[in-house]
Structures are given as C-alpha cells and as structure tokens.
GULOKOL-31960 format. One line per 3 residues: number of its first residue (from 1); their letters; for each residue x, z, y of C-alpha. Coordinates in nm, 4 decimals, padded with zeros to 6 digits. Layout:
<pts>
NUM> A> X/Z/Y ~ ...;
</pts>
This chain:
<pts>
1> XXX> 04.8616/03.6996/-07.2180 ~ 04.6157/03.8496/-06.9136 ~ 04.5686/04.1562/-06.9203;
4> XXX> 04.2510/04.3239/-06.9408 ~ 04.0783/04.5126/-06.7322 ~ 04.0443/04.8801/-06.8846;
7> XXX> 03.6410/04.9206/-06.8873 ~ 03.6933/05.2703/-06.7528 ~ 03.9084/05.4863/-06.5324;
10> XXX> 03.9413/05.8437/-06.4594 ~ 04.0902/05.9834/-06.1286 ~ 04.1650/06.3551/-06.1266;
13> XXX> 04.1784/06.5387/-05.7710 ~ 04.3384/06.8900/-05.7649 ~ 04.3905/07.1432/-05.5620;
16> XXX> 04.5414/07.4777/-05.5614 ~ 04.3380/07.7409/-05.7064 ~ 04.0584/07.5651/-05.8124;
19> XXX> 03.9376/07.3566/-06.0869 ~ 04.0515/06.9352/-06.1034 ~ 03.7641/06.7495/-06.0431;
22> XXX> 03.7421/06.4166/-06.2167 ~ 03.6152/06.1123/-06.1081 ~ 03.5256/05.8785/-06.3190;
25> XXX> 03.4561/05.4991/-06.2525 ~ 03.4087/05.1344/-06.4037 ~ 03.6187/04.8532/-06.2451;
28> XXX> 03.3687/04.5654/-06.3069 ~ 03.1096/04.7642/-06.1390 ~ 03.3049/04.8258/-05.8424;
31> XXX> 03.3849/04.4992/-05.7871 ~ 03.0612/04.3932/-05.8375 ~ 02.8881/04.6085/-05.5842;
34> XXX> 03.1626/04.5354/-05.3260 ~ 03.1446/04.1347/-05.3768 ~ 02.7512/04.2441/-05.3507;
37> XXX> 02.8208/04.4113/-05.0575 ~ 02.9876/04.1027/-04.9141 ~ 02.8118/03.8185/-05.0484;
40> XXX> 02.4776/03.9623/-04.8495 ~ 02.6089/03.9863/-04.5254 ~ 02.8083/03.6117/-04.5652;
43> XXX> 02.4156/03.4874/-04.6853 ~ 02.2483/03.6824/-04.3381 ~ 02.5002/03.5155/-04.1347;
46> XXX> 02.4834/03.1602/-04.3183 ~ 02.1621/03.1435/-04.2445 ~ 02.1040/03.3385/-03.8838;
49> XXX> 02.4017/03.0122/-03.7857 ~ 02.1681/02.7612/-03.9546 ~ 01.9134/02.8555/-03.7976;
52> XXX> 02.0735/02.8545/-03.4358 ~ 02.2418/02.4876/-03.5127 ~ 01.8742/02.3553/-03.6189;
55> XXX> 01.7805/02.5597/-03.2806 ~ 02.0092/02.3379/-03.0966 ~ 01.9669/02.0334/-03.2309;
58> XXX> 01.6027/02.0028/-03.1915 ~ 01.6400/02.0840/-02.7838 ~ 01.9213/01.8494/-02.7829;
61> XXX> 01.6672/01.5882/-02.9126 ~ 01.3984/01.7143/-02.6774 ~ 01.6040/01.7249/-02.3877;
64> XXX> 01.7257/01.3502/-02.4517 ~ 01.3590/01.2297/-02.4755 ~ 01.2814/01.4505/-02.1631;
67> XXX> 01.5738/01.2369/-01.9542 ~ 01.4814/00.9081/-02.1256 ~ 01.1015/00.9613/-02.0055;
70> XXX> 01.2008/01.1260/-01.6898 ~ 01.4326/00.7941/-01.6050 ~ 01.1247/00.5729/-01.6765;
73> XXX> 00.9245/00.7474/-01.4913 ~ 01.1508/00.7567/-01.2193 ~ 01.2417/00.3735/-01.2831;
76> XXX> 00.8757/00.2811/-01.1868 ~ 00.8491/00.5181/-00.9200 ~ 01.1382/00.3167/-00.7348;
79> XXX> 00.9914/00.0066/-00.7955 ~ 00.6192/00.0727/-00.6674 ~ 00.8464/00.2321/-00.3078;
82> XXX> 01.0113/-00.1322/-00.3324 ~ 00.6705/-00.2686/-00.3687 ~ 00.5336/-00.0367/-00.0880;
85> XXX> 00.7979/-00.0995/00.1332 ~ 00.7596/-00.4792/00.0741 ~ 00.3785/-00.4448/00.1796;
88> XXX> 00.4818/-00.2627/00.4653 ~ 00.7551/-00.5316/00.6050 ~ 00.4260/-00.7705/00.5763;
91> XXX> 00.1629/-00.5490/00.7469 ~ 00.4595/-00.5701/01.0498 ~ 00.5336/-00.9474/01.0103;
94> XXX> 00.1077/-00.9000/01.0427 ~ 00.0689/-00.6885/01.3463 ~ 00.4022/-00.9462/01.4820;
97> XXX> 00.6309/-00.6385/01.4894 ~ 00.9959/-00.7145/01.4201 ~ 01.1383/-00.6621/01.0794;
100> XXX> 01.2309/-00.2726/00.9624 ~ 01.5454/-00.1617/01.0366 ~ 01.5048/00.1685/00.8661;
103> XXX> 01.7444/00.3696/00.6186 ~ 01.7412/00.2329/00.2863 ~ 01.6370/00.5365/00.0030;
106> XXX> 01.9493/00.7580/-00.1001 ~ 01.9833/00.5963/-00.4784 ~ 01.8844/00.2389/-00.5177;
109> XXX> 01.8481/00.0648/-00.9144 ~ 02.1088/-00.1480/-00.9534 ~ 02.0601/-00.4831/-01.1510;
112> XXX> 01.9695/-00.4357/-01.5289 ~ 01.8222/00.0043/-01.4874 ~ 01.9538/00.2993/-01.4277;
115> XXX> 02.2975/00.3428/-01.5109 ~ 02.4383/00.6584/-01.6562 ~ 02.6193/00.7654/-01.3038;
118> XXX> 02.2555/00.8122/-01.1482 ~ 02.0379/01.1081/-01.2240 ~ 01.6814/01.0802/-01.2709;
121> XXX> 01.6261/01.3706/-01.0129 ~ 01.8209/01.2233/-00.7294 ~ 01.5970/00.8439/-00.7257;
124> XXX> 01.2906/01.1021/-00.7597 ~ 01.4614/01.2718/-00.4381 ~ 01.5245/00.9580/-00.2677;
127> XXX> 01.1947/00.8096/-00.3846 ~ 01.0095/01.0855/-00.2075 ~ 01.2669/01.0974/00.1209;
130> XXX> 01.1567/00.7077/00.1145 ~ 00.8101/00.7282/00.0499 ~ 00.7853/01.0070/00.3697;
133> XXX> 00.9443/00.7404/00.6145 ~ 00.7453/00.4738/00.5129 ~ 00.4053/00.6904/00.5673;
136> XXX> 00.5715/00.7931/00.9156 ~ 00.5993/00.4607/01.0139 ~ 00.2884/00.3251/00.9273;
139> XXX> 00.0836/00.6224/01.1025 ~ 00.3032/00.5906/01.4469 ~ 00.4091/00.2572/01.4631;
142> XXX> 00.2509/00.0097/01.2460 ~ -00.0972/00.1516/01.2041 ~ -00.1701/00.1148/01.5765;
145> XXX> 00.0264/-00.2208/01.6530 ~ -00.1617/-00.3445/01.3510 ~ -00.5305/-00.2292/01.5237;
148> XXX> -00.4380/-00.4310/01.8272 ~ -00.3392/-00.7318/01.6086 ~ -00.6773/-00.6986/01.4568;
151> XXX> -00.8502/-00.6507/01.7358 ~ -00.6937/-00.9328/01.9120 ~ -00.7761/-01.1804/01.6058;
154> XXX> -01.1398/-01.0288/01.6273 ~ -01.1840/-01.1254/02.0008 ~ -01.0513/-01.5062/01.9148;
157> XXX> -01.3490/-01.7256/01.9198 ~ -01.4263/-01.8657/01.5611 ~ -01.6614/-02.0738/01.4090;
160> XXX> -01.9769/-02.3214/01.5514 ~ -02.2416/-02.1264/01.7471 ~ -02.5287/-02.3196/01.5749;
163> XXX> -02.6065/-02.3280/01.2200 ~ -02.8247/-02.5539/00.9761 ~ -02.8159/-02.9421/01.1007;
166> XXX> -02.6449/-03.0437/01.3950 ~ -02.4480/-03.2763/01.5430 ~ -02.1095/-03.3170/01.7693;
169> XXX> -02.1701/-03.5506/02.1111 ~ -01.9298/-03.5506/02.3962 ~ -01.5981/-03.3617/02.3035;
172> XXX> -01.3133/-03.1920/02.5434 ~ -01.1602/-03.3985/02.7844 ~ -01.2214/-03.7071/02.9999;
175> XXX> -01.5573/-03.8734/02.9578 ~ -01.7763/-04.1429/03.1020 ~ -02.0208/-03.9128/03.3878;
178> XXX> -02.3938/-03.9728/03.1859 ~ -02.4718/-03.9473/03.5900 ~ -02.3543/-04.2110/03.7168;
181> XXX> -02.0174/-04.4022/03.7738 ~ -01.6653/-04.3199/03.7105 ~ -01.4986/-04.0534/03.4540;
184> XXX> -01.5170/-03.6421/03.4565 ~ -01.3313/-03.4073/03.3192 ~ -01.5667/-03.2208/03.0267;
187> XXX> -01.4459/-02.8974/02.9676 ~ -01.6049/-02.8155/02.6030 ~ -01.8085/-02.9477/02.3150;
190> XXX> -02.1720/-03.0346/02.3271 ~ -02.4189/-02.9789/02.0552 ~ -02.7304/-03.1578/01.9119;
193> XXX> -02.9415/-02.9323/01.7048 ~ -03.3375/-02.9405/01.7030 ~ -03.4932/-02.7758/02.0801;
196> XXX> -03.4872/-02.3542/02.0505 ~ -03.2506/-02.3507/01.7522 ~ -03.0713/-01.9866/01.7738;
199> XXX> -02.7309/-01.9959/01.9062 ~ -02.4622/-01.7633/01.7925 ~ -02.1724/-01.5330/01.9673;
202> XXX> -01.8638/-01.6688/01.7896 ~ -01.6758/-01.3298/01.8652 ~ -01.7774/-00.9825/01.9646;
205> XXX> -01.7871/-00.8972/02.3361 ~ -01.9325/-00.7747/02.6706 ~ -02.2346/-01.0272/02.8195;
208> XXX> -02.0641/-01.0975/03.1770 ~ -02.3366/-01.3399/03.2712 ~ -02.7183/-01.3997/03.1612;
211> XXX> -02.9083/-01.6530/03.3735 ~ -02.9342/-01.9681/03.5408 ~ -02.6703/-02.1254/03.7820;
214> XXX> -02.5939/-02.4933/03.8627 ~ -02.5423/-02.7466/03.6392 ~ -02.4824/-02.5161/03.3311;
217> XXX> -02.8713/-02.4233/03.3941 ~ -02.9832/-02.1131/03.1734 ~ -02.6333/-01.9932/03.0346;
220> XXX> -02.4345/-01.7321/02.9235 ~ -02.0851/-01.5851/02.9341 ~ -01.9367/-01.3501/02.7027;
223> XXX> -01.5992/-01.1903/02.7820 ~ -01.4186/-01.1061/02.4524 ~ -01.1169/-00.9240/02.6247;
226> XXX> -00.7431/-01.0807/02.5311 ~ -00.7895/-01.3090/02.7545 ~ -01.0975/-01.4984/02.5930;
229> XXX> -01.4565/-01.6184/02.7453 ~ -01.6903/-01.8346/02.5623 ~ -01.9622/-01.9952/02.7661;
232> XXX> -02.3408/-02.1104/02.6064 ~ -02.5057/-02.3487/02.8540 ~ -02.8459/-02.5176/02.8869;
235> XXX> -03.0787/-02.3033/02.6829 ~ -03.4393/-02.2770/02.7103 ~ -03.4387/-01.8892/02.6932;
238> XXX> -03.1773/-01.5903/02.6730 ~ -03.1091/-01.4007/02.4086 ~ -02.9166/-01.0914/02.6122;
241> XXX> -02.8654/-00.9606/02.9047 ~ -02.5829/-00.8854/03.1508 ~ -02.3603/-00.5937/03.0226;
244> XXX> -02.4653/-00.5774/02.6755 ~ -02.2032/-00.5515/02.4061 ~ -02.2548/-00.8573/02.1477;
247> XXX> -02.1233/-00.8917/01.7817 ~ -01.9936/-01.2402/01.6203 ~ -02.3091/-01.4334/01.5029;
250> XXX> -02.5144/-01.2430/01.7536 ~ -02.7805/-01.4511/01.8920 ~ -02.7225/-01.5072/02.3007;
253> XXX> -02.9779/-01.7586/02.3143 ~ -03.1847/-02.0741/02.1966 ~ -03.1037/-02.4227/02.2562;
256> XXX> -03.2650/-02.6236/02.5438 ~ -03.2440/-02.8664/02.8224 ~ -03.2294/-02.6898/03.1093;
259> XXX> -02.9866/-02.7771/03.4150 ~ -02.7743/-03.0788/03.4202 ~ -02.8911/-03.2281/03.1290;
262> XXX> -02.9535/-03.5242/02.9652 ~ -03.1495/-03.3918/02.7015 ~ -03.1706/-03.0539/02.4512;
265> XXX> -02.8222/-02.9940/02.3571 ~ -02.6008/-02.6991/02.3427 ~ -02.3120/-02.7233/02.5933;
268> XXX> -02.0088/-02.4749/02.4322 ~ -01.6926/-02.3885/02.6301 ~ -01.3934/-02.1362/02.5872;
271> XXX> -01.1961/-02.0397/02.8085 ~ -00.8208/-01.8567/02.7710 ~ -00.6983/-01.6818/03.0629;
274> XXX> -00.9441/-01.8188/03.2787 ~ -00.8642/-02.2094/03.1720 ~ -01.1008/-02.4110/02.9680;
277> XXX> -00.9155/-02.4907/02.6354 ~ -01.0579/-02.7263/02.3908 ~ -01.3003/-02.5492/02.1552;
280> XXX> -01.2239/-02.8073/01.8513 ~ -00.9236/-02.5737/01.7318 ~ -01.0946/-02.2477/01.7106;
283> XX> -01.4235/-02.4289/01.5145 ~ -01.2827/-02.3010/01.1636;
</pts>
C-alpha cells in the first residue's frame, strides 16, 4: 500500500528559556503553492520564448523577400547597363570611333540569374561603378566625336534643289557640246523645271559666291565646310548674297536662262575637295 500523506503537521522550535513555538502546516498546500510558484514562472518564460521565435521568424521571412526583391531589382539594373552600354558601343560605331576597350563592371550575371555566390549589393556596386564610366565616356569622348560626325553628315549635300515637277537632262560626265562639235566633260546634273521655280540649298552653309560669271551666268556657291561646295548656275535672280549663312532647303535662287545656256534649266554641281563629283549619289 502508498502511504498517505498526513493532512497536517506540526513542527515545534525551542529554545532555552522560553516557550516552544509551534508551527503548524498542511503538506498538500505546500506543495501546491510551490508547484504554483513554479508553474508561473515556466508559463512567463514559455511564452516571452514564443514570442521571440515568432519574432524571428517573421524577419527571417522579411529579410528573404527583402534579398529576393533586392536581387530583381538588381537583376534589371544590370541588364538596362548591358543595354546602355550596348547603345553606347553604337553611338561610337556612329561617330566611327573604334570599339570600347573599357573595364567590364566588377560582377557580371552569369547565364540562367544570379547565383547564390553573388550578392545583390555588390552588382548594385558594380552597376553604379559601370554606369559612372559609361557617362564619363560619353561626355569626353563620344559626345564630341559624335557632334563632328553629325555635323559632317549635316554638311553632305542631300536631296534635289528643285521641288514639284521637273525633269533630269544632261547628267555627269562626257557629253555631246549643245555648242557645237566634239564632246565635253559636264561636271553636274542639269534641271528642267518651269522659268523662276525656287531653288533649294541641299545643305547648310556659308554663300562664297552670289553673281554672274562666265558660262555659269547668274550662280551661286555655297561652301558647306568638310570639304563640300555645291554650285546653282543659270538663274534669273539670286536669292542670297555673298557671306550669308544658308540652311538646307534655303532658297539661293530661281531658275533661269542666263549665261551659257540653251534654255531655262537649273545647272547643279558638287564639288568634294575642290573636284566635281557626280551629284546622282547624294540625290537621296
């Protein structure tokens, strides 16, 4: 048999002289206030380490979603450099620079993402080293090569210097003389278009010439710099004078029949480094 548990006991504490004094004290209520006692702090604790696991767990969640949106972000970010940097190799190819030799970015996405060895922080880092070379070399070198490119292509000759109805005669090269016997050499296109029909710069540039000379009668010359001059002979009146600056499609003048002349045309040269070249190839 167990045995029981007395319901009550008595402890006596005595000293010399004086009287006992008895305690008196129930067993189950002892242990009932101690496993009290330790059944509230075990329930504090419980909880207090609950709460700091939950804690944890939702900023270990928030932390992964953090990198995952951070590692897009920087995924996209190294693709629009490789984009940029791709524009850039074809604004050189455009101003007829030779191809970039510069230093690749730091951290560079290998085939399929990110792997796990790269940190979202250091593509951002090379992104932005990347990004700040390819600004400093399109302000100091292809910025300006790319101006003269342009300006080059803008001083090129382009285009027909009439518009509405016309028609092509006598093209570049050797022709029967409309003078007289033999062959000459005729160094540009001529025109047939109704008498005083506007004629057009076919690039910007400085009037070198406005008047009548010689064969060419009332003409014009406009230098274009680069090496170009375009030349707009036999018209009835000028449009400009010497030294003014011109724009493409600027009027110089109106078609006539003045010098050596058969009748009102438009007689339209170009001329590259001071030789007549044949205007057919710069007409579109």
């Amino acid at each position: 048999m167990s045995r029981r548990i007395p319901k009550q006991y008595t402890i006596l504490i005595s000293c010399t002289g004086r009287t006992p004094i008895a305690l008196s004290f129930q067993p189950k209520l002892v242990i009932g206030t101690v496993a009290v006692a330790i059944a509230i702090p075990s329930l504090w604790l419980g909880k207090i380490f609950h709460s700091y696991h939950q804690e944890n767990t939702d900023l270990t969640q928030q932390n992964a979603a953090l990198t995952e949106e951070l590692t897009e972000e920087a995924t996209q970010i190294m693709q629009k450099v490789e984009v940029l940097e791709s524009e850039l190799n074809h604004l050189q190819k455009r101003a007829g620079m030779p191809e970039a030799s510069g230093t690749p970015p730091a951290e560079t996405i290998p085939q399929g993402g990110l792997s796990n060895r790269i940190r979202p922080e250091s593509l951002l880092d090379a992104a932005q080293g990347r990004i700040s070379q390819l600004v400093g070399s399109l302000r100091v070198e292809i910025e300006p090569a790319l101006e003269q490119t342009l300006e080059r292509e803008a001083a090129r000759p382009k285009g027909v210097p009439l518009k509405g109805e016309f028609n092509q005669t006598s093209g570049f090269g050797p022709r029967r003389n409309p003078f007289g016997g033999g062959y000459e050499f005729h160094r540009g296109l001529d025109f047939i278009a109704a008498y005083g029909s506007p004629i057009y710069g076919t690039a910007p540039g400085v009037v070198k010439f406005a008047g009548s000379s010689g064969g060419y009668g009332n003409h014009v010359i406009v230098d274009h710099g680069y090496g170009y001059q375009t030349l707009y002979a036999h018209l009835s009146k000028l449009g400009v004078a010497a030294g003014a600056k011109i724009d493409r499609d600027q009027i110089v003048g109106y078609l006539g029949n003045t010098g050596r002349s058969t009748g009102p045309h438009l007689h339209y040269s170009i001329f590259y480094s001071g030789e007549a070249v044949d205007p057919k190839g710069y007409l579109d």
